[in-house]
C-alpha positions, 0 to 999 in steps of 0.5 A, spaced: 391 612 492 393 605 491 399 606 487 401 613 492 401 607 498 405 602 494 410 608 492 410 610 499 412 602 501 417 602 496 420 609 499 421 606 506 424 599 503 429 603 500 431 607 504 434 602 508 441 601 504 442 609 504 440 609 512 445 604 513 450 607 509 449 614 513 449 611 521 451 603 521 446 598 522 439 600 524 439 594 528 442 587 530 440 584 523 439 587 516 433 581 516 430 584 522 431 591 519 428 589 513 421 586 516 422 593 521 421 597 515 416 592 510 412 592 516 412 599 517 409 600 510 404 596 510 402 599 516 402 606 512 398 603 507 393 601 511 392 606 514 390 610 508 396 615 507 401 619 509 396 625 510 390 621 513 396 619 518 398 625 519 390 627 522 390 621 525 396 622 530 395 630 530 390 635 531 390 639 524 387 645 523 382 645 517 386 651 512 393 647 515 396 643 508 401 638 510 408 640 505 412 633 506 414 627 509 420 625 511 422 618 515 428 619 519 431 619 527 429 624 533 436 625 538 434 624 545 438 623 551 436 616 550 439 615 544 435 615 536 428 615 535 426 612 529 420 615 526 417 620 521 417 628 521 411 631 518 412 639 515 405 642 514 404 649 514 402 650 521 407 645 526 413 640 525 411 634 528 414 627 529 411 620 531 415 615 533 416 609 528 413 603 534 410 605 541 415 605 546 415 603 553 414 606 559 414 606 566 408 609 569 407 613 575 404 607 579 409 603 576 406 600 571 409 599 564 405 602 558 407 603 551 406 609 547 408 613 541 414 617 541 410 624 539 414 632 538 409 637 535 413 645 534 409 650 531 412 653 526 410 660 529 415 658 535 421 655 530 426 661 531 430 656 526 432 650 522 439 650 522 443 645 517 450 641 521 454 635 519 458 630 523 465 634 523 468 626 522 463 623 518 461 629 513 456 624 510 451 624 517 447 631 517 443 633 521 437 638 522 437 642 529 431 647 529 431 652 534 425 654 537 423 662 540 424 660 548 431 657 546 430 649 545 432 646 540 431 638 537 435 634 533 434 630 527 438 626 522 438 619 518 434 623 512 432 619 506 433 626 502 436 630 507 436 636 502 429 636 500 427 635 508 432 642 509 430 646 504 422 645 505 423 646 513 427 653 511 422 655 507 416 653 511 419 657 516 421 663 513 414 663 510 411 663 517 416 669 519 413 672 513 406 671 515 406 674 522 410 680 520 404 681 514 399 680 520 403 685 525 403 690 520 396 690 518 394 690 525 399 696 528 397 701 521 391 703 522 392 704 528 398 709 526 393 713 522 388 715 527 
């Protein structure tokens, strides 16, 4: 377990060099980016985990698998949220990186994590894009039934990220229509 966190740590450090040379500075200084990314590590590891994470932050069901993993940025009005997206054979989830701040009704500042869950039976589906200017910046666009769609870029492996998405809700498709067939034949034979 231990070498699985120090790996992650090692993950997230060296990510910093291909984010920067994707979408520029990731903050005023490499120095503070650095210490940014480190810090989020260990926070990894002593939270024993990726997949312990995970059912931390969300509620996983018992036969739900979490697939993969992948540090990158949500597209808000706002600007970039940097973050994790988890895949997992039941929902697409994103937790931001650090609590950010917000104004409460009553007027009080509260800080809180910047969390998205999409349920994979809800993704219509994942699209693949890039900037027409900068084809080295990709993005993946998911695309839900009920016509919103979320944006995510500054993958560390985009095309691992792409290709897992796809499949997993390409498998769920396939799931639900398996189950719609079994539900609608017998039925059909009375």
């Amino acid at each position: 377990m231990k070498n699985q966190a120090q790996e992650q740590v090692m993950t997230v450090s060296k990510s910093i060099n291909h984010e920067q040379r994707e979408h520029g500075k990731l903050g005023p200084k490499i120095s503070e980016t650095l210490k940014r990314k480190l810090t989020f590590g260990a926070r990894i590891v002593r939270g024993g985990g990726m997949k312990r994470i995970f059912k931390k932050l969300f509620n996983v069901g018992k036969e739900e698998k979490l697939l993969k993993v992948c540090q990158c940025h949500l597209s808000t009005t706002a600007g970039p949220i940097t973050g994790l997206l988890f895949i997992s054979t039941d929902k697409v989830a994103f937790c931001s990186e650090r609590s950010l701040r917000f104004t409460s009704p009553t007027g009080e500042i509260v800080r809180a994590y910047y969390k998205v869950v999409i349920p994979i039976r809800k993704i219509m589906r994942a699209n693949q894009s890039e900037n027409a200017r900068n084809p080295r910046e990709k993005y993946i666009e998911i695309v839900t039934v009920d016509n919103f769609d979320f944006w995510f870029m500054g993958f560390v492996n985009y095309q691992k990220a792409l290709n897992c998405l796809q499949q997993t809700v390409s498998q769920s498709s396939i799931r639900q229509i398996d189950s719609r067939r079994n539900v609608a034949l017998p039925l059909l034979q009375n």
